[in-house]
N, C-alpha and C positions, 0 to 999 in steps of 0.2 A: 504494500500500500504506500507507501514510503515514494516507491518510483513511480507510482502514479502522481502522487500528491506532486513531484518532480515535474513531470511534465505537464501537470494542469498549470504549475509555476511558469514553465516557459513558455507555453502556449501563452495564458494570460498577458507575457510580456511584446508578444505581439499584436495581440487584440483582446480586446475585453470581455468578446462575447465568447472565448474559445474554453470552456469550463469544462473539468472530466465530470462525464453522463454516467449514469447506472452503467451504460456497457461498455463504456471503457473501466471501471470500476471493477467488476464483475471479471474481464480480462484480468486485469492484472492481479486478482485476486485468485483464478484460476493457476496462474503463471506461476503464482506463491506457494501455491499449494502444492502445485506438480515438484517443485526443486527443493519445497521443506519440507515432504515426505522423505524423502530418500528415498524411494522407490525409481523412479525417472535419472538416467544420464542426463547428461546434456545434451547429448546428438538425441538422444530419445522424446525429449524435450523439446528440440530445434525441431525435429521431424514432426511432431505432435505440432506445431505450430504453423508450419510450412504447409501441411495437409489442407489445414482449416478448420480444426474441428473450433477453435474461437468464432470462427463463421458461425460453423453448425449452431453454438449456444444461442449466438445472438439471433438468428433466424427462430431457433423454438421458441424463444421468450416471446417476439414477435407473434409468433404464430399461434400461442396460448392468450394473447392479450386480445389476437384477430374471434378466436372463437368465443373468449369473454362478451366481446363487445355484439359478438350473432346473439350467445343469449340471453342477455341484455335487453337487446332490442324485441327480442322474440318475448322477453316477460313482461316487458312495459308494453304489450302490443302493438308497437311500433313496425314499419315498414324498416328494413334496411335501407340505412345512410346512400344517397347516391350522389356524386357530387355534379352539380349543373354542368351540363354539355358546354355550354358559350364561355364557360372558364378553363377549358381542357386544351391546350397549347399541343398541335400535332405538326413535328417538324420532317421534314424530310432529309 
């Protein structure tokens, strides 16, 4: 957490708006884990990284917070969120 709070540091000293998120949080908290178990080399580690399985997390959280919100809307009786056609930018 340490090298997070690090680079939210230097990010910040580039812009204001650059602040660590829950998923970079969550990464480097992964990261901590992997190399203070002793379990993990470092090339084992580096290759765990390289794959993407930090993708992978981020995508499921995402993807639990997407079905959250179906039912959600399915208990409030609500229609599914669609967002207006005339605001959708299609570039070629």
């Amino acid at each position: 957490m340490e090298y997070a709070v690090e680079v939210e540091t230097y990010t910040l000293s580039k812009a204001n708006n650059l602040v660590l998120n829950v998923d970079g949080a969550i990464g480097t908290l992964f990261l901590d884990l992997l190399a203070g178990s002793g379990m993990f080399t470092k090339p084992e580690i580096d290759e765990i990284v390289d794959i993407g399985y930090l993708n992978g997390l981020f995508v499921l959280a995402r993807s639990i917070g997407l079905i959250g919100h179906t039912f959600d809307q399915k208990r409030l009786k609500q229609p599914l969120y669609r967002h207006p056609w005339e605001d959708v930018l299609y570039t070629k």
